[in-house]
DRENDO-1510 file (C-alpha; in Angstrom, 1 decimal, always signed):
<recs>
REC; n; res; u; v; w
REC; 1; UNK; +73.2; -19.9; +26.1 .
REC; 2; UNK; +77.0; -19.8; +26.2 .
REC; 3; UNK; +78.8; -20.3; +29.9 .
REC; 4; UNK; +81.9; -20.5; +30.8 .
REC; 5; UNK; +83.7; -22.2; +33.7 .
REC; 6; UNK; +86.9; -21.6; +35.0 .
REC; 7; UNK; +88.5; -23.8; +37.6 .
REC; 8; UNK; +91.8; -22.2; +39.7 .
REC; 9; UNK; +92.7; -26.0; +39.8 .
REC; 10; UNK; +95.9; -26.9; +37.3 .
REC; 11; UNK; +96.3; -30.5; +39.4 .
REC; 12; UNK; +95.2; -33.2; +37.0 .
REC; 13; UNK; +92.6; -35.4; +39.1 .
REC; 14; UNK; +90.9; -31.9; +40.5 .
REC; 15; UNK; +87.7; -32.6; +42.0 .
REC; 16; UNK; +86.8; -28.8; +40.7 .
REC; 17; UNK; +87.7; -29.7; +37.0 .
REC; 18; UNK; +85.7; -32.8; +37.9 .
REC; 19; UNK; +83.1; -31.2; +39.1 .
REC; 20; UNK; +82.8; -28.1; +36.6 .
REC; 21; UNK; +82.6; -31.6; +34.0 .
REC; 22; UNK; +80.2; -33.1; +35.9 .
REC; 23; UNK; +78.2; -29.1; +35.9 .
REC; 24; UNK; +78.7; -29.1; +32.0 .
REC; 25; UNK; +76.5; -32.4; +31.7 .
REC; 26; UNK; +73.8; -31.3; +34.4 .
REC; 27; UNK; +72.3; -27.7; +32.7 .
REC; 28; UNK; +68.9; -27.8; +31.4 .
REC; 29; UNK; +68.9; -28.3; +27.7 .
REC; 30; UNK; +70.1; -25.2; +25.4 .
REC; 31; UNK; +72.7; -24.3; +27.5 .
REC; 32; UNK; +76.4; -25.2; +26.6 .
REC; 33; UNK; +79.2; -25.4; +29.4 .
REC; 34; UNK; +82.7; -24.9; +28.2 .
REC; 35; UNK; +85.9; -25.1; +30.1 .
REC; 36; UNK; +88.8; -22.7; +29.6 .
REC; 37; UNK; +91.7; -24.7; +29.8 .
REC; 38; UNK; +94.0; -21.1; +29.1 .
REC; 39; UNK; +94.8; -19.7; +32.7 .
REC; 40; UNK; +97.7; -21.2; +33.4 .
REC; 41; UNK; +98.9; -19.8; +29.6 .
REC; 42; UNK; +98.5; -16.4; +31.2 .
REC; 43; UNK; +101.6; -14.1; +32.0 .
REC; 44; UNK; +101.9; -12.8; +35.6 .
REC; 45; UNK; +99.5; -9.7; +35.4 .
REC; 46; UNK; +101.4; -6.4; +34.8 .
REC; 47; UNK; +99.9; -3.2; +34.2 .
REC; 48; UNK; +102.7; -2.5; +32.2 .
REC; 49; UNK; +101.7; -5.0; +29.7 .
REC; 50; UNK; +97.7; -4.1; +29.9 .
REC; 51; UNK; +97.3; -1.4; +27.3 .
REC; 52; UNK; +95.5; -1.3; +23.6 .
REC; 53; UNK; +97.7; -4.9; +22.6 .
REC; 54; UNK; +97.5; -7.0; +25.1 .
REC; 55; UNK; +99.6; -10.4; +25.0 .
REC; 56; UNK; +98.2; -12.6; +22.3 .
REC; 57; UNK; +96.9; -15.1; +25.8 .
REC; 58; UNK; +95.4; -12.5; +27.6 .
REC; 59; UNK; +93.2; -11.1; +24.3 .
REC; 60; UNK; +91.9; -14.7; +23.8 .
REC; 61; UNK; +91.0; -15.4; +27.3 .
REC; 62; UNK; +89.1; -11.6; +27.2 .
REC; 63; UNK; +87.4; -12.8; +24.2 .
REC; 64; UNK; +86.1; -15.7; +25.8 .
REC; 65; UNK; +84.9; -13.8; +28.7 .
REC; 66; UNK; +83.2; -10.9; +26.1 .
REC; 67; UNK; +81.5; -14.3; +24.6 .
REC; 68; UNK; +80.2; -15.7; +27.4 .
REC; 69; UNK; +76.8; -15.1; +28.9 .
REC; 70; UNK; +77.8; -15.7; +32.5 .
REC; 71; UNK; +80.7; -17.8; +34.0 .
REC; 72; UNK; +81.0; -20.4; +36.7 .
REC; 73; UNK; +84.1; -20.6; +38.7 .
REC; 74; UNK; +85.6; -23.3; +40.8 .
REC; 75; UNK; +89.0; -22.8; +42.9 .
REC; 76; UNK; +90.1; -24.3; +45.9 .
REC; 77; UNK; +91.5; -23.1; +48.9 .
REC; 78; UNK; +95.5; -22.5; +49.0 .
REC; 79; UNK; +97.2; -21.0; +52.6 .
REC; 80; UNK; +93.7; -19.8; +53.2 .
REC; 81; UNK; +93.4; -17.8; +50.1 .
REC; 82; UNK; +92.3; -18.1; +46.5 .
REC; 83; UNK; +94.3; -20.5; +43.9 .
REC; 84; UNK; +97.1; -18.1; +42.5 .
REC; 85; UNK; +96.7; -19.0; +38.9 .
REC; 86; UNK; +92.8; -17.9; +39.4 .
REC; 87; UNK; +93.5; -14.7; +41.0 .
REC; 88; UNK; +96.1; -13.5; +37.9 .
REC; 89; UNK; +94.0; -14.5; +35.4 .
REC; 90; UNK; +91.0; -12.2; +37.2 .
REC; 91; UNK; +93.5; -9.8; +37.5 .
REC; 92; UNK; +94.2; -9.5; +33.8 .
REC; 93; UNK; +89.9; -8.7; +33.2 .
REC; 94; UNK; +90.0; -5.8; +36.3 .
REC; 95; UNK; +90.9; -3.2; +33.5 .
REC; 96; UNK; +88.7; -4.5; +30.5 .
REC; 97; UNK; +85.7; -4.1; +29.0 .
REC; 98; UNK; +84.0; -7.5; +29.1 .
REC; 99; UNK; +83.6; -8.8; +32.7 .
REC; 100; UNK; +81.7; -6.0; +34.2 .
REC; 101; UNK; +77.8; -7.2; +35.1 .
REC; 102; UNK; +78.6; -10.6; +34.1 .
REC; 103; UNK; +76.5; -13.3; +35.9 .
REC; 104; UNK; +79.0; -15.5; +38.2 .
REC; 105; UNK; +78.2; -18.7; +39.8 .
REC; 106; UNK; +80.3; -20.1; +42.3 .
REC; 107; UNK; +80.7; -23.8; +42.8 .
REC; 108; UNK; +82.6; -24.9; +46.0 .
REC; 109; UNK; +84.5; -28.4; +46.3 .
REC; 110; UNK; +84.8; -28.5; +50.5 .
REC; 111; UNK; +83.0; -27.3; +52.6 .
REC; 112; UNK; +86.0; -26.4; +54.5 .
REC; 113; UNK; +86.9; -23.9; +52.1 .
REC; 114; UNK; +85.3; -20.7; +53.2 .
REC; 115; UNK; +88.5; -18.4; +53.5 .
REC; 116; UNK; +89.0; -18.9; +49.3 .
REC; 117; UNK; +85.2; -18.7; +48.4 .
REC; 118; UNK; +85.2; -15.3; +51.0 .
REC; 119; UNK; +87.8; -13.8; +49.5 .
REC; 120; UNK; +86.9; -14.8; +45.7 .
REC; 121; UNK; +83.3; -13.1; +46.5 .
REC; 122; UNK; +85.2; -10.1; +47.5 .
REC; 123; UNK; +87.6; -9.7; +44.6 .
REC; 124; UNK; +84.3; -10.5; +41.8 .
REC; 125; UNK; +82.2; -8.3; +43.3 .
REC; 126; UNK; +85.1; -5.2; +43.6 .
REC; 127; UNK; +85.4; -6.4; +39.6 .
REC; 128; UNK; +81.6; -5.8; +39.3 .
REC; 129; UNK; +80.2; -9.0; +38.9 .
REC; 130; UNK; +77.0; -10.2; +39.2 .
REC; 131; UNK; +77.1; -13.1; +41.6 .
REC; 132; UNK; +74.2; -15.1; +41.4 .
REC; 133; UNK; +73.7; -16.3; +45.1 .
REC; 134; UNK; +70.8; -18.7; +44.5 .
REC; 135; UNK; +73.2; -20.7; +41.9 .
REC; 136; UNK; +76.1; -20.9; +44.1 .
REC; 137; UNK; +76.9; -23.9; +45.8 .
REC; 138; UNK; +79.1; -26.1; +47.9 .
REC; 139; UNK; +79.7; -29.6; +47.4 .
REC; 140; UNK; +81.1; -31.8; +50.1 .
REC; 141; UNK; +83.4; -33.3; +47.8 .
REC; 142; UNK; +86.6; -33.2; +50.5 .
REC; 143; UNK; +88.3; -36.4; +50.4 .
REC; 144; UNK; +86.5; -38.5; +48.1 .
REC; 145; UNK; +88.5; -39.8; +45.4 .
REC; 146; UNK; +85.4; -39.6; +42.7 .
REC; 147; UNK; +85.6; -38.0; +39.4 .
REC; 148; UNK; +82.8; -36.5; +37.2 .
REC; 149; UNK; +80.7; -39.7; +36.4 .
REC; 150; UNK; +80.8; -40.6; +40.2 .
REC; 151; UNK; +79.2; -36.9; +41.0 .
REC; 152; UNK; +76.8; -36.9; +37.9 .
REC; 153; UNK; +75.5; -40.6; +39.6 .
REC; 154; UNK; +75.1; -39.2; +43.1 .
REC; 155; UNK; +71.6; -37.9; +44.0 .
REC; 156; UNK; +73.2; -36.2; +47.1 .
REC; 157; UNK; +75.9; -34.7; +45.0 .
REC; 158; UNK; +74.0; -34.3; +41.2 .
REC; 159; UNK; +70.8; -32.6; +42.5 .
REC; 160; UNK; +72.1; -29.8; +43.8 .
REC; 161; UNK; +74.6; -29.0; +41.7 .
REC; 162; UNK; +71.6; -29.4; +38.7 .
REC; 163; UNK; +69.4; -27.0; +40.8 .
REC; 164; UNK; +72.7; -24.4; +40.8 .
REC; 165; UNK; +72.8; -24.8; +37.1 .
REC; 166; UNK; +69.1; -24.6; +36.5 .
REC; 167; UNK; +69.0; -21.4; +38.6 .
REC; 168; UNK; +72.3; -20.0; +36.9 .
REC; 169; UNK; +70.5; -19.9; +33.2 .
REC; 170; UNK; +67.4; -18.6; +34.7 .
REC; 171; UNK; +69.0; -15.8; +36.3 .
REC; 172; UNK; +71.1; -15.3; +32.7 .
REC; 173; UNK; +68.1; -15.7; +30.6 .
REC; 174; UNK; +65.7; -13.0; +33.3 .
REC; 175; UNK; +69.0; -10.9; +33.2 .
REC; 176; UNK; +69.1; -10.9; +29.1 .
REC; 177; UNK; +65.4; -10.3; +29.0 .
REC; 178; UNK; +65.3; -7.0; +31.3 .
</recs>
């Protein structure tokens, strides 16, 4: 099983890059997390621009998505809203063929940050996602300066991010077999 994460997070020492790493080494066994590293590649979304060719960025981040047997996203809260560079690149699948129905997790870094993870709900499900409630979680991750191997050694922090990711590739796998 194929999943990809996304994190609206460009700062280097992200606790969401951190913690989608930390995701990728906690799925049960037969399921592969990969990080696409291409959204802030992405031009600003014009519709001028989305059409049958597509800018060479925008038709490989689509066939990632098309690949993918769900996704996990991670963004953080900015002015109340969801990270910019997230938002465009979500923009840029509203019109194609490969996001619609796709399973979604959604991992949260603060517990703070409901205004983002609101409005992120609200734009996925608009875009027809399937968001996968039971695999969606919130860390408490605010302020702590620990990276991926301190979350993957945390019981308080590992276990439930494990049980998301365990729930996440059931869902997929009941979702493929109906």
């Amino acid at each position: 099983m194929k999943i990809v994460a996304i994190s609206g997070s460009l700062r280097q020492g992200s606790s969401n890059a951190a913690a989608l790493r930390a995701a990728a080494r906690l799925v049960p066994a037969g399921v592969q997390v990969t990080l696409f590293e291409g959204i802030a590649d992405l031009p600003f979304f014009n519709p001028d621009l989305d059409g049958p060719e597509v800018p060479d960025t925008v038709a490989k981040f689509r066939a990632v998505i098309g690949g993918a047997d769900g996704l996990l996203i991670w963004s953080p809260e900015y002015a109340r809203g969801v990270a910019g560079v997230l938002k465009n690149a979500l923009d840029w699948l509203v019109a194609s063929f490969e996001f619609p129905d796709k399973p979604v997790a959604l991992i949260n870094t603060s517990p703070r940050a409901t205004h983002a993870l609101f409005a992120l709900r609200l734009t996925l499900e608009t875009m027809s996602a399937r968001i996968v409630g039971e695999a969606c979680v919130t860390l408490p991750l605010l302020g702590s300066a620990g990276g991926e191997d301190d979350i993957v050694g945390s019981p308080e922090l590992a276990e439930p991010l494990r049980e998301a990711m365990t729930r996440f590739a059931a869902a997929i796998r009941s979702l493929q077999d109906a």
